[in-house]
VEXBA-23128 format. One record per residue: residue in three letters; z, y, x of N, C-alpha, C in turn; residue number from 1. Coordinates in nm, 2 decimals, decimal comma. Layout:
// VEXBA-23128
<"ALA" <Z Y X> <Z Y X> <Z Y X> NUM>,
...
// end
This chain:
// VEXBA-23128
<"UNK" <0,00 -0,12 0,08> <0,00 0,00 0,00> <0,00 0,12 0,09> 1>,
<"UNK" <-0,06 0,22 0,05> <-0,06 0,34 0,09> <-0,01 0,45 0,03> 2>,
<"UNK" <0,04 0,59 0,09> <0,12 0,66 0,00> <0,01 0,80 -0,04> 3>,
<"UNK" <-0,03 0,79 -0,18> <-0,11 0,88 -0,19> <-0,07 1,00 -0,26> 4>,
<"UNK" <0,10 1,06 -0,28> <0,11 1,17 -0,32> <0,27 1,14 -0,31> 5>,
<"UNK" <0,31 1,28 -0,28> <0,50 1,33 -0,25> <0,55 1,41 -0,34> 6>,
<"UNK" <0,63 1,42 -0,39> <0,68 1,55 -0,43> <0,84 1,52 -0,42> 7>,
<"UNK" <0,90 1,64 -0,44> <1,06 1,71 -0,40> <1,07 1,79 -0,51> 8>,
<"UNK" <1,20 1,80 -0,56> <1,25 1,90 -0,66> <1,41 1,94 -0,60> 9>,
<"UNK" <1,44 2,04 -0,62> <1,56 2,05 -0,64> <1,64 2,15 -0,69> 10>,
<"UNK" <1,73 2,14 -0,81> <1,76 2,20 -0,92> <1,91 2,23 -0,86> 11>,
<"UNK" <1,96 2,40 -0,96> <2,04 2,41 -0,94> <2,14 2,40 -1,05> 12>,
<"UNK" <2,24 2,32 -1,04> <2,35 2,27 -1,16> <2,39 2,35 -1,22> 13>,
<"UNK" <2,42 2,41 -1,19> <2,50 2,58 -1,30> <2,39 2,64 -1,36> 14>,
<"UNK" <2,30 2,69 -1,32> <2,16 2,74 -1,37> <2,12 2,63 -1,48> 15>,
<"UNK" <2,07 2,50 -1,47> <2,02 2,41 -1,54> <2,13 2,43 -1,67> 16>,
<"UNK" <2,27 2,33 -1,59> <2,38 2,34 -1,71> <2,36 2,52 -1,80> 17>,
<"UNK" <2,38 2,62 -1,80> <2,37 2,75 -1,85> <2,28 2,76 -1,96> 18>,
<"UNK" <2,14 2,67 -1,93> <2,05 2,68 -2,07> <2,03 2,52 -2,10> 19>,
<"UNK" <2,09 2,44 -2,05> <2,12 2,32 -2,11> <2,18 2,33 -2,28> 20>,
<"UNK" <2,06 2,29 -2,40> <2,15 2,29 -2,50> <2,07 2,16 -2,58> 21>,
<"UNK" <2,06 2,12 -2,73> <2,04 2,00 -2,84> <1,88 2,02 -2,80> 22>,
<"UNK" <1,84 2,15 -2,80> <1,70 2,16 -2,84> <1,60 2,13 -2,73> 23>,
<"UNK" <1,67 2,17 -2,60> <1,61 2,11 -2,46> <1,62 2,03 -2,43> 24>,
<"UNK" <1,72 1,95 -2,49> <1,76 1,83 -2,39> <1,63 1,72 -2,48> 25>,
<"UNK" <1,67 1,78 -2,59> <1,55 1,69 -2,69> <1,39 1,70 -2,67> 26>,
<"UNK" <1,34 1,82 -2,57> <1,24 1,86 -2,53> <1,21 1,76 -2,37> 27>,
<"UNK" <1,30 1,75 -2,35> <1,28 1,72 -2,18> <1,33 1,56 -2,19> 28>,
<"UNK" <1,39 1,49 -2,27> <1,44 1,40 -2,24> <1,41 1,29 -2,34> 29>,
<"UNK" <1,38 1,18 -2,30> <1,35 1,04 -2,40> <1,48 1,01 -2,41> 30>,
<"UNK" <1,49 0,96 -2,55> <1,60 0,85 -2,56> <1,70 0,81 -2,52> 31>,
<"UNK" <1,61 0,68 -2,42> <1,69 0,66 -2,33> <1,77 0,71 -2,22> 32>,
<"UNK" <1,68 0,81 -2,16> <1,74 0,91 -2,08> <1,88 1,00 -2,15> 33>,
<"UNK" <1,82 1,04 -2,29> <2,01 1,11 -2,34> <2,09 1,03 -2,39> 34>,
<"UNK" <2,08 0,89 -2,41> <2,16 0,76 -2,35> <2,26 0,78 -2,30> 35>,
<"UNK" <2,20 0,76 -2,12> <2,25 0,72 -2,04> <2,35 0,90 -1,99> 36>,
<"UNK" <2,30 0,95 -1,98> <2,30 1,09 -1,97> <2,44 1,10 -2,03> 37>,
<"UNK" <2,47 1,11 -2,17> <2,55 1,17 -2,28> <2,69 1,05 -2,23> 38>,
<"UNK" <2,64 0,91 -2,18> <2,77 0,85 -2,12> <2,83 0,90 -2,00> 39>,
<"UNK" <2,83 0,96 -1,90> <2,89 1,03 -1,79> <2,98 1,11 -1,81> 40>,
<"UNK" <3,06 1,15 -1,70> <3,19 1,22 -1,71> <3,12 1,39 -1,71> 41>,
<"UNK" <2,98 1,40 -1,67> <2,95 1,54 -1,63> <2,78 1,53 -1,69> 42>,
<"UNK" <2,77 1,53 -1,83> <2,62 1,50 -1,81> <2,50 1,57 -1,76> 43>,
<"UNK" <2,58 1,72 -1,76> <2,45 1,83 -1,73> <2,43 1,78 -1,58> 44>,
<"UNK" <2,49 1,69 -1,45> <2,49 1,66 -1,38> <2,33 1,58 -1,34> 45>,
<"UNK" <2,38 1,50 -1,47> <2,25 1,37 -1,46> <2,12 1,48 -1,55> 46>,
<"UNK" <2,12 1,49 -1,63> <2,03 1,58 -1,71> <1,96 1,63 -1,58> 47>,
<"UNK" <2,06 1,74 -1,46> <1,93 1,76 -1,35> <1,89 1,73 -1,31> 48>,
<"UNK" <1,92 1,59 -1,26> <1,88 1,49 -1,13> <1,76 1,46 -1,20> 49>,
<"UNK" <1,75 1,42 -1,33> <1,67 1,34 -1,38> <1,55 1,46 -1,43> 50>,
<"UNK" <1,56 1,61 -1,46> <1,52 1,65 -1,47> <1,38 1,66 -1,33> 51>,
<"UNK" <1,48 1,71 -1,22> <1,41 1,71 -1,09> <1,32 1,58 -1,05> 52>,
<"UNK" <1,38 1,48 -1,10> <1,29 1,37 -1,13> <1,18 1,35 -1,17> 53>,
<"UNK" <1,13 1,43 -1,27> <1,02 1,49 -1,38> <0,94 1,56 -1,26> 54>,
<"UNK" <1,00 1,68 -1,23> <0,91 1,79 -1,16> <0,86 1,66 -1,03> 55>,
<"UNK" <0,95 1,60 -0,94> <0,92 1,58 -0,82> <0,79 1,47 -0,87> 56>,
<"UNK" <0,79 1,40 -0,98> <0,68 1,34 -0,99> <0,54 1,40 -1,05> 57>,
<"UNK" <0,57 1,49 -1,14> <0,46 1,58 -1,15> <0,44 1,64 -1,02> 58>,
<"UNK" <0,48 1,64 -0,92> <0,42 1,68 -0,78> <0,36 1,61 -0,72> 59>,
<"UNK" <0,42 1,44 -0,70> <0,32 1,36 -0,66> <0,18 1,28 -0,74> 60>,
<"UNK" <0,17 1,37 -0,84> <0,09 1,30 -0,92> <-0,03 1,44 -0,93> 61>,
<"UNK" <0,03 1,54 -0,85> <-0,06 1,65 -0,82> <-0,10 1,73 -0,90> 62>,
<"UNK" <-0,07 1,74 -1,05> <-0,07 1,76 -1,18> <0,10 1,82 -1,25> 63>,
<"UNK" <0,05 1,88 -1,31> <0,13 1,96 -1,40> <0,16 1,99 -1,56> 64>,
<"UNK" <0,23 2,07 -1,63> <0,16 2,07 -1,81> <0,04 2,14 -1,81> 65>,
<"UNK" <0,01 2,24 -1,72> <-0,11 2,28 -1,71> <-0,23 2,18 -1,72> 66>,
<"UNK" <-0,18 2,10 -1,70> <-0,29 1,97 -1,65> <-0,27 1,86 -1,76> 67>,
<"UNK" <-0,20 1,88 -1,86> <-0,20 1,76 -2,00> <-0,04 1,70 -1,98> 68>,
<"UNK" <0,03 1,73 -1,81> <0,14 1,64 -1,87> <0,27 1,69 -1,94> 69>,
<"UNK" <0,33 1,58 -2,00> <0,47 1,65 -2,05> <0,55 1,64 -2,00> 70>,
<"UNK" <0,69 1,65 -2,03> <0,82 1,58 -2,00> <0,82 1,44 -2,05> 71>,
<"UNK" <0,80 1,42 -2,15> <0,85 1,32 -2,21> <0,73 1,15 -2,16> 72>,
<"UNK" <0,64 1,22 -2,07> <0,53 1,12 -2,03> <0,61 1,05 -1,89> 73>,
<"UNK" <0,70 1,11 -1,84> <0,76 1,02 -1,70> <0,89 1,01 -1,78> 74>,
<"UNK" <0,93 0,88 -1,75> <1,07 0,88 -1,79> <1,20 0,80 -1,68> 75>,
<"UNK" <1,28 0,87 -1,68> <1,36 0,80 -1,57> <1,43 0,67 -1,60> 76>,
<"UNK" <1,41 0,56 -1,60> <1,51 0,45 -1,60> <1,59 0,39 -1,51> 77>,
<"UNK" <1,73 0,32 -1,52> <1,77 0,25 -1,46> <1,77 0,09 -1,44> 78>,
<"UNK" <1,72 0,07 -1,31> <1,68 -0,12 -1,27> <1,78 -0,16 -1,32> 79>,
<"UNK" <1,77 -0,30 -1,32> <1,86 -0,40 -1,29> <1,96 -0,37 -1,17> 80>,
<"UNK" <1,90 -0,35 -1,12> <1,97 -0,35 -0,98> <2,10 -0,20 -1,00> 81>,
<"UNK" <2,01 -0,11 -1,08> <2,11 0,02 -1,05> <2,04 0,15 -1,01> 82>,
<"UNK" <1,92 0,10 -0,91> <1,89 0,16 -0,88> <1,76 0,24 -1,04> 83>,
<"UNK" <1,73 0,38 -0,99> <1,65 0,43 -1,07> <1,52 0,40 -1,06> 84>,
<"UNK" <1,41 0,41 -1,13> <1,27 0,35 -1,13> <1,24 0,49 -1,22> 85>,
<"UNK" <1,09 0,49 -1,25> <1,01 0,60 -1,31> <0,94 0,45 -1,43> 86>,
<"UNK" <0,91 0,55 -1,57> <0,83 0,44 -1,62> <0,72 0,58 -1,69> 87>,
<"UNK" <0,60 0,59 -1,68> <0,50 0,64 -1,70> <0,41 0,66 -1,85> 88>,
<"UNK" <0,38 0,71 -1,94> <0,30 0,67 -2,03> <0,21 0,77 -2,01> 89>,
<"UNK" <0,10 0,83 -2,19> <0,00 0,91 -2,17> <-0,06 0,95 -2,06> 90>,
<"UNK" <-0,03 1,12 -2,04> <-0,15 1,19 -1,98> <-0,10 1,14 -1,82> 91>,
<"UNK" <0,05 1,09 -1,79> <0,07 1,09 -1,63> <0,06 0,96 -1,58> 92>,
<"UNK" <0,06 0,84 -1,69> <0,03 0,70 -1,67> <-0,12 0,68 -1,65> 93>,
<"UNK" <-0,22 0,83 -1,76> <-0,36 0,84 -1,74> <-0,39 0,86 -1,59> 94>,
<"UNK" <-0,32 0,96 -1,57> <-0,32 1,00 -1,41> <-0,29 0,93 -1,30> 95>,
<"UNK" <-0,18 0,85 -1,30> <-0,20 0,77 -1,21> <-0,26 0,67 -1,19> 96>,
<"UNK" <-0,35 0,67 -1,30> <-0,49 0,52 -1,30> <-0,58 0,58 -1,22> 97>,
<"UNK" <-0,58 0,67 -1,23> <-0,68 0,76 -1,20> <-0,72 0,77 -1,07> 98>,
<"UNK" <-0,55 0,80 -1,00> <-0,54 0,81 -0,86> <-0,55 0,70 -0,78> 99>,
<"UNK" <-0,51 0,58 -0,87> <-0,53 0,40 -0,82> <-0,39 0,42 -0,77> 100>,
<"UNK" <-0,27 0,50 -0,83> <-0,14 0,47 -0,80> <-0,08 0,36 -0,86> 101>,
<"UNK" <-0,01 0,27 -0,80> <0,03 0,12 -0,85> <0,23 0,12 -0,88> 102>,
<"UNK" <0,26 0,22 -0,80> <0,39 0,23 -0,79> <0,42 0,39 -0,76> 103>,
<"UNK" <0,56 0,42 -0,85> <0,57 0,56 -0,80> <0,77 0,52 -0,77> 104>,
<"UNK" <0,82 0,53 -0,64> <0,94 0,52 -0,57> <1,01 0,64 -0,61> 105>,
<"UNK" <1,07 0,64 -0,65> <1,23 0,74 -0,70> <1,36 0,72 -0,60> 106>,
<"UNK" <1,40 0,84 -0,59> <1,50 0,83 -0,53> <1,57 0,98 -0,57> 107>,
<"UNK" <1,66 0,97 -0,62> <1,76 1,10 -0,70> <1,89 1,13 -0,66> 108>,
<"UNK" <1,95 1,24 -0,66> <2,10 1,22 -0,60> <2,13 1,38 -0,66> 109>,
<"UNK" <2,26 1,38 -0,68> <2,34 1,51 -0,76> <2,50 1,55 -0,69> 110>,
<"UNK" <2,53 1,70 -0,69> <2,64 1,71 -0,64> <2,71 1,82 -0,73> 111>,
<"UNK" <2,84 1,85 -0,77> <2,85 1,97 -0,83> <2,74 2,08 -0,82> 112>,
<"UNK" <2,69 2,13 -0,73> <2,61 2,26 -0,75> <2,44 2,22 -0,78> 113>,
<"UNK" <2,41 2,08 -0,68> <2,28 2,07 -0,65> <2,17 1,91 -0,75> 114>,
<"UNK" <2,10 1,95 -0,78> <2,03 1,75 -0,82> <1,88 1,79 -0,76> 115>,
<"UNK" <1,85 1,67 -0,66> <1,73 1,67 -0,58> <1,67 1,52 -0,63> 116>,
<"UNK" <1,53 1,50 -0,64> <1,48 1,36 -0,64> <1,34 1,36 -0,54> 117>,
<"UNK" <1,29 1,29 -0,48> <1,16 1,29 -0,45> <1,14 1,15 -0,50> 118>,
<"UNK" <0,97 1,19 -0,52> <0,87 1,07 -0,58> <0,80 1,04 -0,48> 119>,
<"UNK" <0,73 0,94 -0,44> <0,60 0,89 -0,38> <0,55 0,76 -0,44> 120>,
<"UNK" <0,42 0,86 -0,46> <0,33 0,78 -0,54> <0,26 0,66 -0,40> 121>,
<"UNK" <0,24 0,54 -0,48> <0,17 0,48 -0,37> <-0,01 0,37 -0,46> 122>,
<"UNK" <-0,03 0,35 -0,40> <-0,16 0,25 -0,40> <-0,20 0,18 -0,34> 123>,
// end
């Protein structure tokens, strides 16, 4: 496999949390994501990470909403293992056919102030 696109996000917790409310979170987040999210001690915590999740893969997918995608088209899940995974539909699942990306690697992390994830897309 080869890695045919990167992206990085990184969000700031108090900013995010501040306009974090029912109507966003319902805009930016599947289901499952305000799930998992709504069980934590701190959720606007996860809300970012996973937010930045969103952006850092609309970066490696080189595309944006300008470009057809949404929020709600990458979604963050967690493996079996624990670890997080990306699961794709519509215009960004179109896009990564596109690109002959076969896998996109996640990797997310959050601290009181900060949530950062980078994506790489590979093929």
């Amino acid at each position: 496999m080869r890695i045919i696109g990167v992206g990085i996000d990184i969000v700031d917790v108090d900013v995010f949390r501040s306009r974090l409310d029912g109507g966003m979170i319902d805009e930016l987040f599947l289901p499952g994501e305000q799930e998992y999210c709504s069980t934590r001690a701190r959720p606007w915590e996860s809300y970012a990470a996973r937010f930045a999740a969103k952006e850092a893969v609309f970066k490696a997918l080189g595309a944006g909403l300008s470009q057809g995608l949404r929020w709600k088209t990458v979604e963050v899940v967690r493996e079996e293992s624990g670890a997080v995974g990306i699961e794709l539909s519509g215009a960004a699942l179109e896009r990564a056919r596109e690109m002959g990306i076969e896998l996109v690697a996640l990797s997310i992390s959050h601290t009181g102030n900060s949530a950062i994830a980078i994506a790489t897309a590979c093929g």
